[in-house]
C-alpha positions in Angstrom: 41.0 29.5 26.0 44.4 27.5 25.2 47.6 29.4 25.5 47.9 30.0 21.7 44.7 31.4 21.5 45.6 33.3 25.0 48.3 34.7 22.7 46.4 35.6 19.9 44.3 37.8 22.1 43.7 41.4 22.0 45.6 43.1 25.5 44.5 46.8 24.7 44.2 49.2 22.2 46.4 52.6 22.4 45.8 55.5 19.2 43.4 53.2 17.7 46.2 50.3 17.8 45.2 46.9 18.6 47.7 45.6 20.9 48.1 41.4 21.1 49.8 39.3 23.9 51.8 37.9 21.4 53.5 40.9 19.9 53.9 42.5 23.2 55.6 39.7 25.5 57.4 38.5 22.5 59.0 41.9 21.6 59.1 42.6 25.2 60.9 39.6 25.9 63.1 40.1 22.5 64.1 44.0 23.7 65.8 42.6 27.0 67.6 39.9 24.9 69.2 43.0 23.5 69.9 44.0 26.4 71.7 41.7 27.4 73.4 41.2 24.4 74.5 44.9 25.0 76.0 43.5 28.3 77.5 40.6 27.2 75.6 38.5 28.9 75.1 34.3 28.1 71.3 35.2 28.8 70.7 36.8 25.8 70.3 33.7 23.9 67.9 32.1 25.9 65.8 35.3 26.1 66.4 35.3 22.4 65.2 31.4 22.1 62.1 32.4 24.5 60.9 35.1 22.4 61.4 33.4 19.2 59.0 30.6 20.6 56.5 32.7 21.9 56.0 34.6 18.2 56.4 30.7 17.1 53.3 29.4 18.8 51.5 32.8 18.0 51.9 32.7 14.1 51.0 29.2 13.9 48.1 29.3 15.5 47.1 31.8 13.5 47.9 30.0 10.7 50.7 32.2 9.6 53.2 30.3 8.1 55.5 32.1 6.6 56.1 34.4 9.6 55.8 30.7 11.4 58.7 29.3 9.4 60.8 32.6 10.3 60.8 32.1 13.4 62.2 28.7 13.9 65.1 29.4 11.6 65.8 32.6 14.8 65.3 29.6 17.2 67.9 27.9 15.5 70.6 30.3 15.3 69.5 31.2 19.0 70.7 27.8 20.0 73.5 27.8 18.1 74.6 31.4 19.4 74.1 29.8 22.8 76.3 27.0 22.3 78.8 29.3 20.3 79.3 31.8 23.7 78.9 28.7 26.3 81.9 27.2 24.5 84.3 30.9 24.8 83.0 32.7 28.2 86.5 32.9 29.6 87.6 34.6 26.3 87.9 38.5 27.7 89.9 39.8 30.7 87.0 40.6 32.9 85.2 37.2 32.5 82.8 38.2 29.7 82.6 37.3 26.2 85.3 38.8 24.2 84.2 41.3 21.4 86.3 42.2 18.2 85.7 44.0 14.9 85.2 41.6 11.8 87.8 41.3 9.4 87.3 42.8 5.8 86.3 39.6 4.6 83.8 38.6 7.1 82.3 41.7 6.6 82.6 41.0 3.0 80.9 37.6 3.6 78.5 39.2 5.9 77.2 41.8 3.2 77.0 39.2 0.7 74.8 36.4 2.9 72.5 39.5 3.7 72.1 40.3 -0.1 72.0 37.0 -1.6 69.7 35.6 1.2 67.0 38.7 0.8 67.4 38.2 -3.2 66.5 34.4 -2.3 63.7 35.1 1.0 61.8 37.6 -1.1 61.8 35.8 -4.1 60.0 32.9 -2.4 57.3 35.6 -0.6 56.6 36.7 -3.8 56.1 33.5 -5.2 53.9 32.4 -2.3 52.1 35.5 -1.1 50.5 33.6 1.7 54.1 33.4 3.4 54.4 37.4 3.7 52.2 40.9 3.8 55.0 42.5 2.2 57.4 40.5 0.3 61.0 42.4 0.1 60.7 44.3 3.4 60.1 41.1 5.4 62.6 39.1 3.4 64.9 42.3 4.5 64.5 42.4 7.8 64.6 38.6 8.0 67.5 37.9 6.4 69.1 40.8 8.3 68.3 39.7 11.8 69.7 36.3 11.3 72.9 38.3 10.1 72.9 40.0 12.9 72.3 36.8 15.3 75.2 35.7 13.3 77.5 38.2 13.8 76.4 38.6 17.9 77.3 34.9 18.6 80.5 35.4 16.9 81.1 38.7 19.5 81.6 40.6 16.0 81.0 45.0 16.8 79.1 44.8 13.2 76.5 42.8 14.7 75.1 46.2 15.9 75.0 47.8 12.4 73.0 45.0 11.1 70.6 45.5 14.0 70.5 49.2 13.1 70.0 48.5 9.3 67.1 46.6 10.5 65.7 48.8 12.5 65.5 51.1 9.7 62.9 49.3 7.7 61.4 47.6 11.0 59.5 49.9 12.5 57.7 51.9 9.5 57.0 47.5 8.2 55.7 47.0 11.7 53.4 50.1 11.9 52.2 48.9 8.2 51.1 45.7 9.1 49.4 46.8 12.2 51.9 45.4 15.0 52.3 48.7 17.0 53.9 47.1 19.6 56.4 46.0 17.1 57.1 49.3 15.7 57.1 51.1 19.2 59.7 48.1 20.2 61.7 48.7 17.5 62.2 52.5 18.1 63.9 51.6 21.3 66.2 48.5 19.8 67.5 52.0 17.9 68.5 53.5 21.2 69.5 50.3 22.3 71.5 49.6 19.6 73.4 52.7 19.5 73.9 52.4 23.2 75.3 48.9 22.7 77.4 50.1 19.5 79.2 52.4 21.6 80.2 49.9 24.4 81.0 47.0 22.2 83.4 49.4 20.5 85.1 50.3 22.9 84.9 46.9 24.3 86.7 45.5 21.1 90.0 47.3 22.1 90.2 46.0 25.4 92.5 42.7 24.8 91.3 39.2 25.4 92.9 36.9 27.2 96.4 35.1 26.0 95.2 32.2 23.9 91.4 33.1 23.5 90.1 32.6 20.1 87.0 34.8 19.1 
């Protein structure tokens, strides 16, 4: 059995849930990426990239493009978001990446991308219903965690209200669609995300350095 297919593979079953490697180390792997987002920490991107490959190589195996294709564009803005922070980590007093609120028009931008990009993502899963289960839900959720990878590699507080906005539809779309582990996963990014909320917050009025640049 090749990795993929390793992947692929049943772990256990919990409530009549079939659990797979895939969904489990992958969200696993994606929940302490949040973790250390929450903590300002570079490592969050390469946990980010890690995870995004592992669900990578498990939807294309199993021939799941669409979910496939979703993954790479995460991969991408991982990188980028990993570039972005390597570039600014002397940008706060204490060492650590430098958090601030958006400005009315990034947010403005930010709400707009989201719309016009799930308007766009679901409009392609309904034209091609091989690329999605569920058409506007995943286009949602997709378009909203790239927003929210956004937002975190550009140390913006509202990156946490995207990632709560997609919890919201996450975890029922996840239990749907039989990823448990998913939906279970998701239930503690909420916690997470509030959490994190809170200290990015109050991060945000701590000044950065003299000169920094968010």
């Amino acid at each position: 059995m090749n990795l993929a297919n390793w992947l692929n593979s049943e772990a256990f079953t919990v409530v009549g849930q079939h659990i797979k490697w895939s969904d489990m180390i992958g969200n696993i792997i994606g929940l302490i990426a949040l973790a250390l987002g929450w903590r300002r920490s570079i490592w969050t991107w390469p946990a980010q990239l890690l995870s995004g490959v592992i669900l990578l190589v498990a939807f294309a195996s199993a021939h799941l493009s669409g979910s496939a294709g979703k993954q790479l564009v995460v991969i991408v803005v991982a990188l980028w978001g990993w570039w972005s922070w390597s570039r600014g980590r002397q940008q706060a007093q204490d060492g650590s990446i430098a958090v601030r609120f958006a400005t009315w028009r990034e947010r403005g931008v930010l709400i707009g991308a989201a719309a016009l990009g799930t308007l766009a993502v679901g409009g392609l899963f309904t034209a091609v219903p091989s690329l999605s289960w569920d058409p506007w839900p995943d286009a949602y959720i997709f378009v909203g965690t790239v927003v929210a990878m956004y937002a975190q590699a550009r140390g913006m507080v509202e990156f946490w209200f995207a990632w709560l906005l997609v919890d919201l539809v996450g975890v029922p779309l996840n239990f749907a669609n039989g990823f448990a582990f998913s939906g279970f996963v998701y239930v503690i990014y909420g916690a997470l995300v509030l959490w994190g909320m809170r200290d990015w917050w109050l991060r945000s009025r701590t000044p950065a350095l003299k000169g920094a640049t968010a």
